[in-house]
C-alpha positions as CSV (number, residue, x, y, z in Angstrom):
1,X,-154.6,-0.1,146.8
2,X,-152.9,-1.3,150.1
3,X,-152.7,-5.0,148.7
4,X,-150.5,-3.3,145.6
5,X,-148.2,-1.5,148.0
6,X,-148.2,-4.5,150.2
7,X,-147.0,-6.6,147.0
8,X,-144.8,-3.6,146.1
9,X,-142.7,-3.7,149.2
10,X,-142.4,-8.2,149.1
11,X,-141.1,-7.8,145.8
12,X,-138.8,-4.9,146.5
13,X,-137.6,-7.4,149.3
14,X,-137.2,-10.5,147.6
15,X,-135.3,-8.3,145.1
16,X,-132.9,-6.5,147.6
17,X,-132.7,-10.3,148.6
18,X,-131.6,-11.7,145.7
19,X,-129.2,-8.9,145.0
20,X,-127.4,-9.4,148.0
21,X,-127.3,-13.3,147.0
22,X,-126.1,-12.5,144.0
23,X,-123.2,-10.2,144.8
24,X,-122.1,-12.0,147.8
25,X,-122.1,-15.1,146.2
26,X,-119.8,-13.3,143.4
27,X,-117.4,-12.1,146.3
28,X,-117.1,-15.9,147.5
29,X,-116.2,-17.2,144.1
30,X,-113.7,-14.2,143.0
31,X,-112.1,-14.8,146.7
32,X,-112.3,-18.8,146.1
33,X,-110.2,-17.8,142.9
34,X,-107.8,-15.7,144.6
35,X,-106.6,-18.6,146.7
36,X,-106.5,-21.0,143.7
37,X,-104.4,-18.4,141.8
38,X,-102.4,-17.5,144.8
39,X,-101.3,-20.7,145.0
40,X,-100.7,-21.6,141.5
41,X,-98.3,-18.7,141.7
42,X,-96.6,-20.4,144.5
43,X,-96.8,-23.3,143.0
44,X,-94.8,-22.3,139.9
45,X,-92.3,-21.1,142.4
46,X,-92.0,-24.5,144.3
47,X,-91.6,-26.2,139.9
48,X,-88.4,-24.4,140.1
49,X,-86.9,-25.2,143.2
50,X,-88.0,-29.1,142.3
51,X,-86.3,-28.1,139.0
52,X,-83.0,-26.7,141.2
53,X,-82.7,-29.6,143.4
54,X,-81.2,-32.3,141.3
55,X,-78.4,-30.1,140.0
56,X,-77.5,-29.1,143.4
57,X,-77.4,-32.5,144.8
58,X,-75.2,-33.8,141.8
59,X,-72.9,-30.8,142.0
60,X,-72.5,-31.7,146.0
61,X,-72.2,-35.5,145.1
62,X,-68.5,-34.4,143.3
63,X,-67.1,-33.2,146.8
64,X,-69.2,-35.2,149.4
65,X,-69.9,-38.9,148.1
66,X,-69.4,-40.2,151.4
67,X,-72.6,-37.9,152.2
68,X,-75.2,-40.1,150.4
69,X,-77.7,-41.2,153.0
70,X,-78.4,-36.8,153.0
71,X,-78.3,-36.5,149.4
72,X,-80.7,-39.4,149.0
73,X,-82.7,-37.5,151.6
74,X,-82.9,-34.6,149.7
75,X,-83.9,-36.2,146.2
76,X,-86.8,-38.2,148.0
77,X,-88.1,-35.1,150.0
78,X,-88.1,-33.5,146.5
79,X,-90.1,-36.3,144.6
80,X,-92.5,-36.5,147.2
81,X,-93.3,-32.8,146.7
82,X,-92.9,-32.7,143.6
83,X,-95.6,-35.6,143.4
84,X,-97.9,-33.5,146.2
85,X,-101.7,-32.6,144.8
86,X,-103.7,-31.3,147.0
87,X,-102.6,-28.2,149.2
88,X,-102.3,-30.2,152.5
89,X,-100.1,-32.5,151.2
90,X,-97.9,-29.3,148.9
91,X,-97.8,-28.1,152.5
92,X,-96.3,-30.5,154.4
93,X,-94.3,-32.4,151.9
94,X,-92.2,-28.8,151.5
95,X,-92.1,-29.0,155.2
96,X,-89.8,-31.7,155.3
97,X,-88.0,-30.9,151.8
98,X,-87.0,-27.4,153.2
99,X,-85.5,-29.5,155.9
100,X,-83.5,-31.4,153.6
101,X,-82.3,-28.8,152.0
102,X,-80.6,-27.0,155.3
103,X,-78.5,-30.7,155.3
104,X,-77.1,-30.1,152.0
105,X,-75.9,-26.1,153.1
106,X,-74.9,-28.2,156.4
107,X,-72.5,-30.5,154.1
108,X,-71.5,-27.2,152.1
109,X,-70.2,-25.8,155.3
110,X,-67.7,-28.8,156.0
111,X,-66.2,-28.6,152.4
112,X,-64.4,-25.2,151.2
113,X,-63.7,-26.7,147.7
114,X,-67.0,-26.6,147.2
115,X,-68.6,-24.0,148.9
116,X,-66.0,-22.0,146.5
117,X,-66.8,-24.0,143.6
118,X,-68.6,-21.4,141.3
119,X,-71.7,-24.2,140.1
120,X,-72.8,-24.8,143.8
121,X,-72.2,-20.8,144.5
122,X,-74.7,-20.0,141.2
123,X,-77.2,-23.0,142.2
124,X,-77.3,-21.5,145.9
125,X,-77.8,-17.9,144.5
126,X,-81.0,-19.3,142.4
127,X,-82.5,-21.7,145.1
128,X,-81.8,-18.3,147.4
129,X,-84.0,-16.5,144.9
130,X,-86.1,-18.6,144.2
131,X,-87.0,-19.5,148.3
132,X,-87.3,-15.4,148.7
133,X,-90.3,-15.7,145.8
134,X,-91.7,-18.7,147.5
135,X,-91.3,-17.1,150.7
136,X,-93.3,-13.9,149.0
137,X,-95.8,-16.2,147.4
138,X,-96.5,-17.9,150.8
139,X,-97.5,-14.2,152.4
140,X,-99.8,-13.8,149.4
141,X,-101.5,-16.5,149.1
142,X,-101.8,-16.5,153.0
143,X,-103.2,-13.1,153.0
144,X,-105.7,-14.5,149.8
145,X,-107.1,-16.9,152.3
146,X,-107.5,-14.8,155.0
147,X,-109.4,-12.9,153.0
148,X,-111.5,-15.8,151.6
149,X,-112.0,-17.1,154.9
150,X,-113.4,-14.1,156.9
151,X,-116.2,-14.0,153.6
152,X,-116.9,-17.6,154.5
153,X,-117.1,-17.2,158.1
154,X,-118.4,-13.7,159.1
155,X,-122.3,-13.0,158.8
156,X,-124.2,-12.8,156.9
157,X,-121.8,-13.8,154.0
158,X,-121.7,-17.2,156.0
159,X,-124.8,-17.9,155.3
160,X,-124.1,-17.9,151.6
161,X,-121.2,-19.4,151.9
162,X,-122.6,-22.7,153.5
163,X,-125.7,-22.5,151.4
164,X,-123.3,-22.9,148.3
165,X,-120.3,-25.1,150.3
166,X,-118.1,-23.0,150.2
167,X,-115.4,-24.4,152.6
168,X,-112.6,-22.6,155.3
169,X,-109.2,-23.0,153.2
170,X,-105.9,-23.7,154.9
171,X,-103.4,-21.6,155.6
172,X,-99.5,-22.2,154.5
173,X,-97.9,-22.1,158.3
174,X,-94.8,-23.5,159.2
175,X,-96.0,-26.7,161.1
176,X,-92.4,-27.8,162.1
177,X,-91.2,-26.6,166.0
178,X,-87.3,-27.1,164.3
179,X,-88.4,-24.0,161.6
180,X,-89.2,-21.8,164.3
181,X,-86.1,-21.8,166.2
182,X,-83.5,-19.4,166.1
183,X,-80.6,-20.4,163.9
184,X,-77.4,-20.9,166.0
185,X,-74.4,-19.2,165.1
186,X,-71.1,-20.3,166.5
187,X,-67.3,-19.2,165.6
């Protein structure tokens, strides 16, 4: 009798065991897929502003041809992003691209003609919008992998995690000291 209650509470352990395997390996993988999603939704939003890029540059070509070396800048910031795969490299490649972009609002500023020419004004309204949804994309996907990385790191859901390798993710952080400044306004 003792030996079948003795076997009785094993099994009921293995089993609570293997439940809690079970579910918290489930919560790893939906949070893995969070992140992926998160940043495929960013990732549509970086397509565009690739896709924005080339018609800007071409529009400010017309009023600043003297400006190429900046204007080169830009298109090469652009294909190296745009040629990016994993999310390091997304990362820091649209580092340096949003970079190259404030030299192009930089040469807008020392031509009126143009920044009154109603092309550039529509192309800067879209790459506005569409750096506000990247900028919202960024938050989510950060606060995906937050979530994703306190599952991997906290206990006991650690223990899962590196059973199955699940792996930290990074983080989309503004690396660059320049980004983090205050912008200087001067009349």
């Amino acid at each position: 009798m003792i030996a079948w209650i003795v076997i009785g509470v094993l099994v009921l352990i293995v089993l609570i065991i293997v439940i809690f395997l079970i579910g918290t390996y489930n919560g790893l993988v939906k949070s893995r897929n969070q992140v992926e999603e998160a940043f495929s939704t960013m990732d549509v939003y970086l397509k565009k502003r690739y896709d924005l890029i080339p018609n800007l540059v071409e529009t400010v070509k017309g009023y600043a041809a003297h400006e190429k070396a900046t204007l080169e800048k830009v298109i090469q910031a652009r294909n190296t992003a745009a040629r990016a795969k994993d999310a390091a490299d997304v990362i820091r490649s649209n580092e340096a691209l949003g970079q190259s972009l404030r030299g192009i609002f930089a040469i807008a500023e020392n031509y009126p003609d143009l920044k009154a020419n109603a092309n550039f004004m529509e192309l800067q309204q879209q790459l506005r919008q569409v750096e506000e949804d990247i900028a919202n994309a960024r938050k989510y996907y950060n606060g995906c992998v937050k979530l994703y990385n306190d599952k991997t790191m906290m206990f006991p859901s650690n223990l899962v995690a590196g059973m199955f390798g699940f792996r930290k993710a990074s983080m989309y952080e503004v690396g660059n000291t320049a980004e983090r400044e205050n912008v200087k306004v001067s009349f």
